[in-house]
C-alpha positions as CSV (number, residue, x, y, z in Angstrom):
1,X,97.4,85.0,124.9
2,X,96.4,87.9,126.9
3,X,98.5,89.9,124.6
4,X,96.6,89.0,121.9
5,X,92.8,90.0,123.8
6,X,94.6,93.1,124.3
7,X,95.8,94.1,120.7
8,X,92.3,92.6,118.8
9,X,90.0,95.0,121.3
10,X,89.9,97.9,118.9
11,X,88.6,95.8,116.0
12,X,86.6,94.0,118.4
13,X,84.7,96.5,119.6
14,X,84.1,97.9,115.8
15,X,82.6,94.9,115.0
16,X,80.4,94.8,118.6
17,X,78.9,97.8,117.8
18,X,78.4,96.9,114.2
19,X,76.8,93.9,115.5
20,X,73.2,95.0,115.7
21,X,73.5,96.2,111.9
22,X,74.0,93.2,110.7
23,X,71.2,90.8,112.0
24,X,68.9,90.0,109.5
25,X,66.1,90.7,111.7
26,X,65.4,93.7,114.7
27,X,65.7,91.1,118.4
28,X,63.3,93.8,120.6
29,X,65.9,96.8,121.1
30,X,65.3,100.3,121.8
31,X,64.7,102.5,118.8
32,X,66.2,103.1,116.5
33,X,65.3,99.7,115.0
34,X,66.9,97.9,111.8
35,X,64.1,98.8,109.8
36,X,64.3,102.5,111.2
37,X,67.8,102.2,109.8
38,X,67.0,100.8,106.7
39,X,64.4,103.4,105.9
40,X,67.3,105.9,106.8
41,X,69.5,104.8,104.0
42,X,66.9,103.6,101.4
43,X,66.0,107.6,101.2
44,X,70.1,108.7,101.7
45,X,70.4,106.5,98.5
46,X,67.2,107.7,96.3
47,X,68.2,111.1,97.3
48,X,71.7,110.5,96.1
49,X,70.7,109.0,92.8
50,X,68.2,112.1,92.3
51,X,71.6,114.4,92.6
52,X,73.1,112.3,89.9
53,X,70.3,112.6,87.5
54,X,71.3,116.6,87.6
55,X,72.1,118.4,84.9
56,X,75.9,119.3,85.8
57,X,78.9,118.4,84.0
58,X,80.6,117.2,87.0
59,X,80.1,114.0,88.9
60,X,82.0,112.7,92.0
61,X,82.8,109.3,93.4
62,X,85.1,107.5,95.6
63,X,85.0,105.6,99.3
64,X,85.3,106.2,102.7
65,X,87.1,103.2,104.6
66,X,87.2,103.4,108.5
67,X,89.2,100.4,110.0
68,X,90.5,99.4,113.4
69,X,93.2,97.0,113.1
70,X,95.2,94.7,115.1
71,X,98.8,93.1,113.9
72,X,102.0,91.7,114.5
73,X,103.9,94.3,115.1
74,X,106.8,93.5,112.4
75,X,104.0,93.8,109.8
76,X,105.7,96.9,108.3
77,X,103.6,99.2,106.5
78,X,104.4,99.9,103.2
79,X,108.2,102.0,102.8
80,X,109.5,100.3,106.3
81,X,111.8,97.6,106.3
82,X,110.4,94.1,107.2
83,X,112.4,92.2,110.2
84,X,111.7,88.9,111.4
85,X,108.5,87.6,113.5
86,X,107.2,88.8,116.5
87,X,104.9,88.3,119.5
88,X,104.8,92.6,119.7
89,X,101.6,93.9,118.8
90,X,100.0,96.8,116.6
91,X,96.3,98.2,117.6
92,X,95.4,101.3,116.1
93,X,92.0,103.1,114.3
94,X,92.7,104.6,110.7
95,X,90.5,106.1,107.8
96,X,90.6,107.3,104.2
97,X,88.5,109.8,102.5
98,X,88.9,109.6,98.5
99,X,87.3,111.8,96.1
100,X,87.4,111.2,92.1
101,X,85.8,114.8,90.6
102,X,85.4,113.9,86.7
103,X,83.8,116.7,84.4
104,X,82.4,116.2,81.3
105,X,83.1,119.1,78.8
106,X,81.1,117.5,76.3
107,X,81.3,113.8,74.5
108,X,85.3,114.3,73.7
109,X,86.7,115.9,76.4
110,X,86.9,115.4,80.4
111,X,88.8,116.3,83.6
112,X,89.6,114.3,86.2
113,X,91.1,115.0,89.7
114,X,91.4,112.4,92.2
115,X,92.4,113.1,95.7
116,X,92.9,111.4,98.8
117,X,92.8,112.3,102.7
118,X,94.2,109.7,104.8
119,X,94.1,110.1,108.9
120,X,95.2,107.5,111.2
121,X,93.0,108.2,114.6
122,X,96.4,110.0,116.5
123,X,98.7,110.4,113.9
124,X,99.2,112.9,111.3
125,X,98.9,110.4,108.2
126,X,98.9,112.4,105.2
127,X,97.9,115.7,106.7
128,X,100.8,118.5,107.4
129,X,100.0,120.0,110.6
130,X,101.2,119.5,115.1
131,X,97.4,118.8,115.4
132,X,96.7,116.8,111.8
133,X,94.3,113.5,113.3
134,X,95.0,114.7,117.1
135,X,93.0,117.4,118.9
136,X,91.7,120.0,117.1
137,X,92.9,118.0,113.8
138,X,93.0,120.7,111.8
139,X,95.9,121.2,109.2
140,X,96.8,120.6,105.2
141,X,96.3,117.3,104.2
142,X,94.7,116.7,100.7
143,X,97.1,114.2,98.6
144,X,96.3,114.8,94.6
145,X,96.4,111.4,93.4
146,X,95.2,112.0,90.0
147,X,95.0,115.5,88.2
148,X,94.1,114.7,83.9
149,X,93.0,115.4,80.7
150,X,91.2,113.2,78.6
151,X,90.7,114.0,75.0
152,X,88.2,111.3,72.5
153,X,89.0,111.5,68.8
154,X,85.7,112.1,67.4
155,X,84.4,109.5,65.2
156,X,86.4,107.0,66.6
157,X,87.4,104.6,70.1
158,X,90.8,106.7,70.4
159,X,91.4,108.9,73.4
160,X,94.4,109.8,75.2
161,X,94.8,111.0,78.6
162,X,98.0,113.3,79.9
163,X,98.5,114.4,83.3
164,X,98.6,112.3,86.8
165,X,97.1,108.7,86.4
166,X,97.6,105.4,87.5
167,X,99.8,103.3,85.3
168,X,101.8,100.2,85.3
169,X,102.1,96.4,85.0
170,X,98.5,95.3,86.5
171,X,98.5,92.3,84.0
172,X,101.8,91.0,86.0
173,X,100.6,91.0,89.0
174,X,101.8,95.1,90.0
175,X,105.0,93.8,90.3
176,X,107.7,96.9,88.5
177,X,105.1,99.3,89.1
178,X,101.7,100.6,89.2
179,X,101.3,103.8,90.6
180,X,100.5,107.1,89.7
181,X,102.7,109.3,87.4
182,X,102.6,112.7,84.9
183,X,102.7,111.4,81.8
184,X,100.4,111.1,78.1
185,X,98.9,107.9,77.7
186,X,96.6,106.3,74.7
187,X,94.2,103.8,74.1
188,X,92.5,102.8,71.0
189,X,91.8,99.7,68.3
190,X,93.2,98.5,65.2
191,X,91.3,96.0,63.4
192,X,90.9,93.0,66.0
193,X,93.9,94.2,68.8
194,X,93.4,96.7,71.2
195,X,96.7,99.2,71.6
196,X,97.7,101.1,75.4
197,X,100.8,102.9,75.4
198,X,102.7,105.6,77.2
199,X,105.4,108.1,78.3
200,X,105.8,109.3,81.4
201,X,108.5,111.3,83.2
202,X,109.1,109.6,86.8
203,X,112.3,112.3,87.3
204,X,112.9,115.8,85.4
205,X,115.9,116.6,87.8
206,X,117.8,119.8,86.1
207,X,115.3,119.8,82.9
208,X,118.5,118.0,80.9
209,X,118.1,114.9,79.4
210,X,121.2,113.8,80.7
211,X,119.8,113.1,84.2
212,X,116.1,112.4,83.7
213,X,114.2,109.0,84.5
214,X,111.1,108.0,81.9
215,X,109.2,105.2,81.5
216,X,107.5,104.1,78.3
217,X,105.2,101.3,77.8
218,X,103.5,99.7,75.2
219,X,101.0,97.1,74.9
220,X,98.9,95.0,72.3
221,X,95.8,92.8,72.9
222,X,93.9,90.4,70.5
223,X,90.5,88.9,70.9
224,X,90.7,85.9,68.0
225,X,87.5,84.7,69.4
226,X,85.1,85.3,72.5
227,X,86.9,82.8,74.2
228,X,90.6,83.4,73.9
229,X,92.5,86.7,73.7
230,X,95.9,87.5,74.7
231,X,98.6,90.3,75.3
232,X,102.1,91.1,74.1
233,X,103.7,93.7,76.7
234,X,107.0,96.2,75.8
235,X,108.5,98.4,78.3
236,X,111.6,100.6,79.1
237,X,112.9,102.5,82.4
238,X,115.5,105.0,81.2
239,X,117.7,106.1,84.3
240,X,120.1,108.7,83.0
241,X,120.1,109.5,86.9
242,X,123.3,109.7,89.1
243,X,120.6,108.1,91.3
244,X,118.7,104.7,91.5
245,X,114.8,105.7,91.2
246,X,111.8,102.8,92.0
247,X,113.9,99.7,91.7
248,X,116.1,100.8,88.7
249,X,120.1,101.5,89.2
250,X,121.3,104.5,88.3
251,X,122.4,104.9,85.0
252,X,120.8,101.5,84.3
253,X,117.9,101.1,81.6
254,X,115.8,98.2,82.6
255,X,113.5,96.5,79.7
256,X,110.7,94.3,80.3
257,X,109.0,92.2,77.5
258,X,105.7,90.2,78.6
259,X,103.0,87.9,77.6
260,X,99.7,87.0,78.6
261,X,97.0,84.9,77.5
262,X,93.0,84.3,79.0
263,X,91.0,81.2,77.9
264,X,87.4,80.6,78.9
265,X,85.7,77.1,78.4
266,X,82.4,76.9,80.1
267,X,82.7,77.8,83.8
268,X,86.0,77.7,84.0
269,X,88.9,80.0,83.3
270,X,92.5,79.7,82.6
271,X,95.1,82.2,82.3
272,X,98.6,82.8,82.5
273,X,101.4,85.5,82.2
274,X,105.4,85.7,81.6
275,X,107.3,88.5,82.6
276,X,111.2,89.0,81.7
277,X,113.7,91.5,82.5
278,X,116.7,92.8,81.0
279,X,119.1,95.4,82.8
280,X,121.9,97.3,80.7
281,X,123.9,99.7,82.3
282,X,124.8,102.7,80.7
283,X,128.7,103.3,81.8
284,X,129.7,99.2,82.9
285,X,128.3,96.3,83.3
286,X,128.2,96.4,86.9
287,X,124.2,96.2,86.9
288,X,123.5,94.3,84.0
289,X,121.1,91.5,84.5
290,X,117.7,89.4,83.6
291,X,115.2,87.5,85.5
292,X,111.7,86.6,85.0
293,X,108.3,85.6,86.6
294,X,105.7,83.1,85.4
295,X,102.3,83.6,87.0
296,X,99.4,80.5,86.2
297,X,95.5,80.8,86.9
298,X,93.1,78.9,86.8
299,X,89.1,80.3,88.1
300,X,85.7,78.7,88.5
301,X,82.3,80.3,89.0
302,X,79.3,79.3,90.0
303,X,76.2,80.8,90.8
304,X,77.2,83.2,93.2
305,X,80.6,81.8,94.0
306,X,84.0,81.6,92.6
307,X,86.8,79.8,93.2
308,X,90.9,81.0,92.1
309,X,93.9,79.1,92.0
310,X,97.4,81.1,91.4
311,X,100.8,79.7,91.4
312,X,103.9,82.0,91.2
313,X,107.3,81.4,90.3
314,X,110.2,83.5,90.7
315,X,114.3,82.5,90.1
316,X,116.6,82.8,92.4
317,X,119.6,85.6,91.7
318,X,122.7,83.8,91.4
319,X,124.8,86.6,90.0
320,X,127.7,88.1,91.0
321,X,126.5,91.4,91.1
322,X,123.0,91.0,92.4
323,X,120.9,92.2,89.6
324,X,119.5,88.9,88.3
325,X,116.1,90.3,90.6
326,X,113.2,92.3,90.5
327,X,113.6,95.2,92.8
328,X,111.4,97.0,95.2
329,X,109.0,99.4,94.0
330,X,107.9,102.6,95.4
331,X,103.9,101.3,94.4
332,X,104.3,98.3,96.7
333,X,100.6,96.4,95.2
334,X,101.9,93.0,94.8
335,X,99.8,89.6,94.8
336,X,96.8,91.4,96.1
337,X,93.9,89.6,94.4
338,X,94.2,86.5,96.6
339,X,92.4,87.8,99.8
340,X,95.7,87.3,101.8
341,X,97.3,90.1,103.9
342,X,100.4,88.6,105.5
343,X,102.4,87.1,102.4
344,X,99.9,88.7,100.0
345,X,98.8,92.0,99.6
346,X,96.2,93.2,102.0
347,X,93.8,94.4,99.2
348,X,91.9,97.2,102.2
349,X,94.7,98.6,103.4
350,X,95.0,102.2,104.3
351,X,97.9,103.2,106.4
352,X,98.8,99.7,108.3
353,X,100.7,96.7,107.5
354,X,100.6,95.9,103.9
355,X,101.7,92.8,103.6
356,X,103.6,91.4,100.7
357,X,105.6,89.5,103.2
358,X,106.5,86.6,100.2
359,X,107.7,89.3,97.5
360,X,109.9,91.5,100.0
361,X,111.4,89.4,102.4
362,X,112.3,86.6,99.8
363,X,111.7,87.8,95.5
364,X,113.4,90.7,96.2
365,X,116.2,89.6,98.6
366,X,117.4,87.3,95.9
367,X,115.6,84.0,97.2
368,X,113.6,83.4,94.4
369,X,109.7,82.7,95.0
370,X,107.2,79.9,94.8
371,X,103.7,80.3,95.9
372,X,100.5,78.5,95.4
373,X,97.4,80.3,96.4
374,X,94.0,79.3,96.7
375,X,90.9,82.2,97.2
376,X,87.7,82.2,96.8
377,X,84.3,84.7,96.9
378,X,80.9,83.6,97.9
379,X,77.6,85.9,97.7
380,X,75.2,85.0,100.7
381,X,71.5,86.0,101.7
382,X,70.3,88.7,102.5
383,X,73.7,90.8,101.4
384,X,76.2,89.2,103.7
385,X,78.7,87.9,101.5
386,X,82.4,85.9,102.2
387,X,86.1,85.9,101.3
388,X,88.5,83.5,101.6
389,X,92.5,82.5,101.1
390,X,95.5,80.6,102.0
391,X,98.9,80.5,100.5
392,X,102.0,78.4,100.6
393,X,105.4,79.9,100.1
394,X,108.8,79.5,99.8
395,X,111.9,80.3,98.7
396,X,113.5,78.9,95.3
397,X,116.9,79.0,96.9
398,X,117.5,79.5,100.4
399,X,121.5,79.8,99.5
400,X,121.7,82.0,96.4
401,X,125.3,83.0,95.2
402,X,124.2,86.9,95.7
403,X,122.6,86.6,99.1
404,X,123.4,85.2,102.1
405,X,122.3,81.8,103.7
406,X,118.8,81.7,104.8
407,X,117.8,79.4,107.6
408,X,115.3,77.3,105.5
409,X,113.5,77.5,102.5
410,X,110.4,77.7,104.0
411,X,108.5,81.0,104.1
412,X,105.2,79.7,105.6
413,X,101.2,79.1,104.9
414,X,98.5,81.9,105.3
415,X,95.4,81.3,106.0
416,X,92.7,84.5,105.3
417,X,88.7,85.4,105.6
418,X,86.6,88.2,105.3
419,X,82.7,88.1,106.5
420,X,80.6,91.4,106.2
421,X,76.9,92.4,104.9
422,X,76.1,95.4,102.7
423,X,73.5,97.7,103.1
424,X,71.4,99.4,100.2
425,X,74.4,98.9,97.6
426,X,76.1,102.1,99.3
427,X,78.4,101.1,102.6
428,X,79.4,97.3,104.0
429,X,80.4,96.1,107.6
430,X,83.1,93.2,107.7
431,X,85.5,91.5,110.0
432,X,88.5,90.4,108.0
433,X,91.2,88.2,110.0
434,X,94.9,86.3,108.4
435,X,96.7,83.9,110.5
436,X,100.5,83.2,109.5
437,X,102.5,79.9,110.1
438,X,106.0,81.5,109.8
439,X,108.4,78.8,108.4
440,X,112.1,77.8,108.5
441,X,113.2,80.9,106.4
442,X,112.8,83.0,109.4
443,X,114.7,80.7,111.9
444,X,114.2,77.5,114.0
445,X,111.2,78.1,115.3
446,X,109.9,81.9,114.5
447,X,106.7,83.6,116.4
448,X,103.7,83.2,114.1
449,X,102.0,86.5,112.7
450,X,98.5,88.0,112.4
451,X,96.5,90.6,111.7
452,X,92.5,91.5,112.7
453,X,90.6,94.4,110.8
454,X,87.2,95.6,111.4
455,X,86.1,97.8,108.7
456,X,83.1,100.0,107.1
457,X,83.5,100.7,104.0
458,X,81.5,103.7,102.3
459,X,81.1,103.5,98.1
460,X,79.8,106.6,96.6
């Protein structure tokens, strides 16, 4: 237990100072009060709008996220490799600075750069440098995370976009990818569906085709009514690569074909989405394979509240060859809209523990998945506001003919909330903590996990 006092004291004392920020009303302190405070940012934000209503062609946007967390210590962050359950513990202070310049030529054309500066209170993070987030802190440490062009048919609701941008399978849940890559994209209508598509070149190697990777992706919506619309999704990684590249084997083209569909009948919506995969390799058959994913939704809202239920389910990989599985991506942004940060995505995440503990340690070992999640949202007075989560999960197969034997099935329940209060629509203050009852899967009777963030989060 001590152990425990010991790691949560960083966020802790984030959250002690924050403290008097957050009561509704000033309780007799020395100046500055609350309202001194408030008065501070009302004119911050009224200033800010006036800059906004200038007459440049460039405007700028983004967050600044400062967060002192506490975790498990074999929460790995995103690129490490996960390992079983432990009583060590992580404690550590991060931030992110990110920056999204956009300038508009005029009404058809715009550029975009969007960067990103991350510094973990210590550590180097991002930054290139011996002192980069230590003393003197000083070095080279701007990520570009986005750098486009977007050109607007005139007379029309076409535009396409080439350069770095985001990209991927956000529809199906980020699994494949969704990150950013150089590449052309479009958007635009025909009659009643709404067409997305893209190329993009994820590995150029010697400039011969012979060895490149690209992905290409194409996508068509419908809206029959204002109730119902759905999605048809078509997609292809070419790897003519001696090398495997974000999940795919080398000279291996994987093809995914997906479907989606969004009903809304009063205050309630339902959706769903079906994801398959098909694996051809280019020289054998030594990494062909298919799989698929089925993801179910179903969302209430009310007044100021909503309510989500998801279930997941992923098939186990009982081939010979192991390739009856989604892989690992590089983008690592799985089940993330579930306000979970142990087996789900920790949506706030800068440099710690991402989470994802479901999809990694059992999805894309060859276990299979099945989850059932249950989040929620809730607006409060005076601009405090609530999130909420828990998940069950477990394993389709704990004995899959391509992995070995797991202890159990099990993977374990999460349960996950956020409480925080925003000031003046600009910055927020929240304490966000996940608990997680480690099951079977991870032996006979595994340490439990957690993790503790105290965060201020700056919008601009």
């Amino acid at each position: 237990m001590s152990k425990i006092f010991k790691s949560i004291s960083a966020p802790l004392a984030i959250a002690l100072v924050a403290t008097p920020a957050l009561a509704a009303e000033p309780v007799g302190r020395a100046s500055p009060t609350v309202e001194d405070l408030k008065v501070e940012i009302n004119q911050l934000t009224a200033e800010v709008e006036e800059l906004k209503k200038g007459d440049s062609p460039f405007t700028v946007n983004g967050y600044y996220r400062l967060q002192a967390t506490s975790e498990t210590q074999n929460l790995a962050a995103r690129g490490e490799e996960f390992g079983a359950p432990s009583d060590s513990s992580n404690a550590f202070v991060d931030q992110r600075l990110r920056a999204k310049i956009t300038g508009n030529l005029n009404d058809n054309v715009s550029l975009v750069w969007y960067g990103e500066f991350d510094s973990p209170w210590g550590q180097t993070g991002s930054c290139q440098g011996d002192d980069c987030g230590k003393l003197s802190a000083d070095g080279v440490g701007v990520e570009t995370k986005n750098a486009y062009a977007e050109l607007k048919v005139p007379n029309s609701d076409w535009k396409v976009r080439a350069g770095i941008q985001g990209y991927g399978f956000g529809k199906y849940e980020s699994f494949v990818t969704n990150d950013d890559m150089n590449g052309i994209s479009f958007a635009g209508n025909v009659g009643m569906a709404t067409l997305t598509g893209g190329w993009f070149k994820w590995e150029e190697n010697d400039r011969d085709s012979a060895d490149d990777v690209d992905f290409y992706m194409l996508s068509a919506e419908l809206h029959p009514s204002e109730v119902f619309h759905y999605g048809l999704t078509g997609a292809q990684i070419s790897n003519s690569s001696p090398d495997a590249l974000n999940g795919t084997a080398a000279r291996t083209d994987d093809n995914y074909f997906g479907a989606y569909a969004d009903f809304t009948y009063n205050k309630m919506a339902y959706s769903g989405s079906v994801l398959y995969k098909k694996s051809s390799g280019r020289d054998s058959d030594a990494t062909d394979g298919d799989t698929y994913m089925l993801n179910l939704y179903a969302q209430r809202h009310w007044g100021n509240a909503s309510l989500k239920i998801h279930g997941i389910y992923i098939p186990a990989d009982d081939s010979s060859n192991g390739a009856d599985r989604f892989a690992a991506n590089q983008s690592g942004w799985e089940l993330n809209s579930s306000n979970l940060q142990i087996f789900g995505t920790d949506y706030y995440y800068n440099n710690g523990a991402q989470g994802a503990r479901s999809v990694k340690d059992a999805a894309y070992q060859g276990y299979g998945l099945m989850g059932l999640m249950v989040s929620g949202d809730q607006e409060l007075s005076n601009d405090y506001y609530l999130k909420y989560g828990t998940g069950y999960f477990r394993a389709a197969d704990d004995a899959p003919d391509s992995a070995a034997q797991a202890n159990g099935s099990t993977l374990g329940t999460e349960v996950a909330a956020q409480v925080g209060k925003k000031f003046a629509g600009l910055y927020d203050i929240s304490l966000r903590g996940s608990y997680g009852f480690m099951g079977d899967f991870y032996g006979d009777d595994p340490e439990d996990t957690y993790k503790v963030v105290a965060m201020v989060n700056i919008s601009y």
